[in-house]
N, C-alpha and C positions, 0 to 999 in steps of 0.2 A: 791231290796236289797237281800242282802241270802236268809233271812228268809222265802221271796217268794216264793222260789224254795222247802223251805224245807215245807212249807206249801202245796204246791202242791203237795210233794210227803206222805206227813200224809192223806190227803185229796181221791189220787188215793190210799190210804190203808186200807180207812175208820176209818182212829185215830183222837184222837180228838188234835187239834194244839193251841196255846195261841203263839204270840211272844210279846213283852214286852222291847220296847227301850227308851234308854235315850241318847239322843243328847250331843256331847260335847265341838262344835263348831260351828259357826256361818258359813252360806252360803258363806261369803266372805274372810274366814280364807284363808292363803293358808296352805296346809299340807307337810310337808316338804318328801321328798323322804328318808326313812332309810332301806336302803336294810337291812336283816339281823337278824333285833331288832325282829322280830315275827319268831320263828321257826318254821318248818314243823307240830309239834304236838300242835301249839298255845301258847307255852310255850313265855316269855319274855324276850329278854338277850339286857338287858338295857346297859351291857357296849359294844356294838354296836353301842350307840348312838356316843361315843367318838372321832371316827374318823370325824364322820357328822359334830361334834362342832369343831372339827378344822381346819374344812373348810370352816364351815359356823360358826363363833362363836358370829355373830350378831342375831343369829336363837334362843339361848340362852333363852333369854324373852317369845319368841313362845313357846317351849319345855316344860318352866315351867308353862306356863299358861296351855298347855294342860294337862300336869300332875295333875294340881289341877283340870283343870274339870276332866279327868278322874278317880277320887279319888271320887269327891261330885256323877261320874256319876256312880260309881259303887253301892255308897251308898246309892242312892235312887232305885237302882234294887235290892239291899238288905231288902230295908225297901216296895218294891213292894211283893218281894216276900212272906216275912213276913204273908204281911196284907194277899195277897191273900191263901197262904197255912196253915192259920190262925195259926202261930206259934209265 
């Protein structure tokens, strides 16, 4: 995954690296293709997703589920970060 690579290159620099993930789906999800919704700078432009749902508007269900996991998954790399930066 990224963070491999980017570990490898802290590593060839002698820094010290932590990656720190939270899962948001299950191995058997499917993930819906949304060209667009992720900009160049990692920025999110959700109403991207718009066109997707009206093509797929059975996908709906999926979309919101992953929304909620990405919501709890953001929320436990908040509360990771917390603990570990002891803040």
């Amino acid at each position: 995954m990224e963070s491999h690579r980017v570990g490898l290159a802290a590593q060839e620099r002698g820094l010290p690296f932590l990656a720190a993930r939270a899962v948001l789906d299950e191995a058997a999800d499917p993930l819906p293709e949304l060209p667009g919704v992720v900009a160049p700078d990692g920025t999110e432009r959700m109403w991207a997703v718009l066109p997707y749902l009206v093509a797929h508007p059975q996908r709906l269900p999926l979309l919101l589920r992953l929304a909620r996991s990405q919501r709890r998954a953001l929320e436990a790399l908040g509360l990771f970060l917390e603990a570990f930066a002891g803040l």
